[in-house]
N, C-alpha and C positions, 0 to 999 in steps of 0.2 A: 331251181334250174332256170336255164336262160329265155322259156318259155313261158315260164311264171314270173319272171321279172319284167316280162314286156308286156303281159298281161292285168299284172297287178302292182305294179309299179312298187309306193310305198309300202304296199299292205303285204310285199312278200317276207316282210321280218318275219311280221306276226303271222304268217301263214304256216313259215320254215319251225317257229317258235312252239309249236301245236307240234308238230312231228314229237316232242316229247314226252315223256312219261317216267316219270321220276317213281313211282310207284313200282315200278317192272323187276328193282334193281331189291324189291323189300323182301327180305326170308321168310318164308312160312315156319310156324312153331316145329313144326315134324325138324325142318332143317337146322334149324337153331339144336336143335333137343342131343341130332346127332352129334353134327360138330363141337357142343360144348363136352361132350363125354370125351372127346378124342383130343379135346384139347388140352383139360385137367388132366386128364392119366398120361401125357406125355410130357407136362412140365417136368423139367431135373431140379436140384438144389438148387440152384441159381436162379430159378424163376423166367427161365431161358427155355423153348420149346426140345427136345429130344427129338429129333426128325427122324433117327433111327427106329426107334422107341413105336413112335408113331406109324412107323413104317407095317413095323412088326402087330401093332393093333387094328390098321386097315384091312390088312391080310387075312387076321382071325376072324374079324367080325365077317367078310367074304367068306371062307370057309365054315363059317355058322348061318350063313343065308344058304350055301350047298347044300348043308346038310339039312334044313328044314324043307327046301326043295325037292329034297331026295325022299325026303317023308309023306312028301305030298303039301304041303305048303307054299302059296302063293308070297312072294315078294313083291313093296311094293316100290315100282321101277327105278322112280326117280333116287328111291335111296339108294339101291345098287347102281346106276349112273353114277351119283356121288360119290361113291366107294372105287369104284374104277376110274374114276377121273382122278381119286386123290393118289389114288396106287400108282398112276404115270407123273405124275405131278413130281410126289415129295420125292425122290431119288433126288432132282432136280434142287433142291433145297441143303442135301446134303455136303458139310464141308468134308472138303479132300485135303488132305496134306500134299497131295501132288501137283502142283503148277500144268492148266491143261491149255489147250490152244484156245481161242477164242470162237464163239459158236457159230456155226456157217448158217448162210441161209438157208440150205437143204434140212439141218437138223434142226432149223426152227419150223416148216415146214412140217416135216416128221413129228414134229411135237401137235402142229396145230389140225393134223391129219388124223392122229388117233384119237384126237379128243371127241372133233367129229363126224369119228367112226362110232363113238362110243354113244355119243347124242343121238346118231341118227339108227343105232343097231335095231333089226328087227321091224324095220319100217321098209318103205317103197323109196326113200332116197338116199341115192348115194353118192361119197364122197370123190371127186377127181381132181386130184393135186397134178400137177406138171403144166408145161408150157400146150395147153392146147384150143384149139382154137371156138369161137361163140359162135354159131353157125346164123344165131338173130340180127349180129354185128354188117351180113354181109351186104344186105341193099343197100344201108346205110354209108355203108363205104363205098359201094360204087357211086350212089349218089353223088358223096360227096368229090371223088374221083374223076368226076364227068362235069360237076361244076366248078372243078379248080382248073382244070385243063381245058375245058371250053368246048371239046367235042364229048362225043363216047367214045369207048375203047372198047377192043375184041379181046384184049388178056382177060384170064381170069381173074377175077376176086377173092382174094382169101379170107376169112372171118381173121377177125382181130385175136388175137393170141391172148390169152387169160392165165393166172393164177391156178386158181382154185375155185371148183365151181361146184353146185348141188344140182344132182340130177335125178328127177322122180321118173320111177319105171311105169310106165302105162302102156294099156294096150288098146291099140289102135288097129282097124282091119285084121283083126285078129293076130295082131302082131304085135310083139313088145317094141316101142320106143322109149328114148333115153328123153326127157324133155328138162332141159335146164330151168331153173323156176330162181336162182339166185345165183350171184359173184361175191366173190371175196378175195379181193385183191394185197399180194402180200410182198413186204418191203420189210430188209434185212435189218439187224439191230445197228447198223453201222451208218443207216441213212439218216437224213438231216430231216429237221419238220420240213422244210419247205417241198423236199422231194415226199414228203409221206402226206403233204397237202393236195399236191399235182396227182398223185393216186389215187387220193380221194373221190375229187372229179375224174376221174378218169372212172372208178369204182363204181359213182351216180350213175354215169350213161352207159355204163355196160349194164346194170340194172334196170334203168329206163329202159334200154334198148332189149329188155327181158319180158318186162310189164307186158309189152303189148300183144306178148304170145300167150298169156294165161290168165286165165278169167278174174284172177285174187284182184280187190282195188287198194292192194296195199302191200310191201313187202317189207323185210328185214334184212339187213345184209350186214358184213362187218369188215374192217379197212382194219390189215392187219399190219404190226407194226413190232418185227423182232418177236416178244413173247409177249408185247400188248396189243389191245385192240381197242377199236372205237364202233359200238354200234350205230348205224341206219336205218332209218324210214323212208321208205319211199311211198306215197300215197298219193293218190287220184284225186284233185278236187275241180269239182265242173268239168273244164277242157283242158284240165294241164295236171303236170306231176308236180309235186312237192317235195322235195330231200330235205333232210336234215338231223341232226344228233339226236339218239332218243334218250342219253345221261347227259352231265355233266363228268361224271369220273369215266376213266379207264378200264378195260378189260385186262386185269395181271394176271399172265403165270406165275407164281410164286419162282424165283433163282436162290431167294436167303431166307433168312428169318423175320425179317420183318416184313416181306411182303407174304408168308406162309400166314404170319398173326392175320392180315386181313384179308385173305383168301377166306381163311375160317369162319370172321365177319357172316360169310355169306352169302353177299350182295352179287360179287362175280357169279357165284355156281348157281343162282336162281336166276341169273341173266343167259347166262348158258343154255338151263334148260327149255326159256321162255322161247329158242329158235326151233326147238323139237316138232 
């Protein structure tokens, strides 16, 4: 951030360079163990994935974690997360003989809303998808408002309009508040990298501008992009923030078959669940 560049001059490569963790992205044996059973039992003849098939095995194995539920049997979470995240997924993977319109940004959206809902179920944070506004954004703006224009102003200030954002329930004065803890900013499948660059920054300082309301010296956020994404760190060091990538690969929703094969990998669904 442009704090840390003034501050640290050359050394903010290697500062930016440390935001990552290539390890984050490594499946645990449990998640291997699953996927590789769902994977074998839905090859067909052809050595080609059965998305159908598979469909119908997510569903079963769901309906046998019910039912051990129902017996009195604890599950354990993450594996039902994965089962529900693949149960929205693979439809998405399946070929249609029907020529369909091209996917809008609302129903990428909707896609990247239930995922997490699904991540976050059962917890203190929740998801808020539509145009509305960072309420941490608003000094900053007048700030900034009052030294482009050279006096102050008596209009009001509106928070900066956002995406999609995570908000933990707390209670305050004996009261529940909504308190934003992250952003995630998101851009249709039809934008160019350079506009899904320009949100990126844009994503940093709405994050930044999150930091300093909550105690954590460090967050995670992700910079969405149609049905991919790129994860964020954002971390505290001395007197400045630090951003920058915590992979080198992408965040895929599976649309076909071969991005479904590396969905299965792993790497995406333990990245997923590491923002829990």
């Amino acid at each position: 951030m442009e704090d840390a560049a003034i501050a640290f001059g050359e050394d903010l490569e290697h500062l930016i360079e440390k935001t990552k963790n290539l390890k984050l992205a490594e499946p645990p044996s449990y998640l291997i163990d699953i996927l590789r059973l769902f994977k074998e039992d839905s090859y067909d003849g052809s050595g080609e994935i059965d998305v159908p098939r598979m469909m119908l095995l997510v569903n079963k194995e769901i309906g046998n974690i019910a039912s051990n539920e129902l017996d009195g049997n604890r599950t354990d979470i993450n594996s039902r997360i994965i089962l529900d995240i693949l149960r929205v997924v693979l439809p998405l993977c399946k070929e249609d003989a029907v020529p369909r319109p091209n996917d809008t940004e609302q129903k990428c959206q909707s896609l990247w809303q239930r995922i997490l809902e699904i991540l976050f179920a059962d917890t203190r944070i929740s998801v808020v998808i539509g145009e509305t506004g960072l309420a941490s954004t608003k000094t900053e703006r007048a700030e900034n408002e009052a030294a482009h224009s050279g006096t102050s102003t008596n209009n009001p200030v509106m928070p900066r309009k956002v995406d999609c954002k995570l908000v933990a329930s707390v209670v305050k004065a004996k009261k529940w508040e909504f308190k934003p803890i992250s952003n995630f900013e998101m851009k249709p499948i039809q934008a160019g990298s350079q506009q899904v660059e320009i949100q990126a920054r844009k994503n940093m300082r709405l994050n930044h501008s999150i930091s300093k309301s909550i105690p954590s010296k460090e967050q995670y956020f992700l910079n969405i992009h149609g049905y991919s994404a790129q994860l964020y760190r954002l971390w505290e060091y001395e007197s400045v923030h630090v951003c920058g990538r915590v992979l080198d690969e992408e965040l895929v929703i599976p649309t076909c078959e071969p991005e479904l094969e590396w969905l299965l990998e792993g790497k995406c669904l333990v990245t997923l669940l590491s923002l829990r």
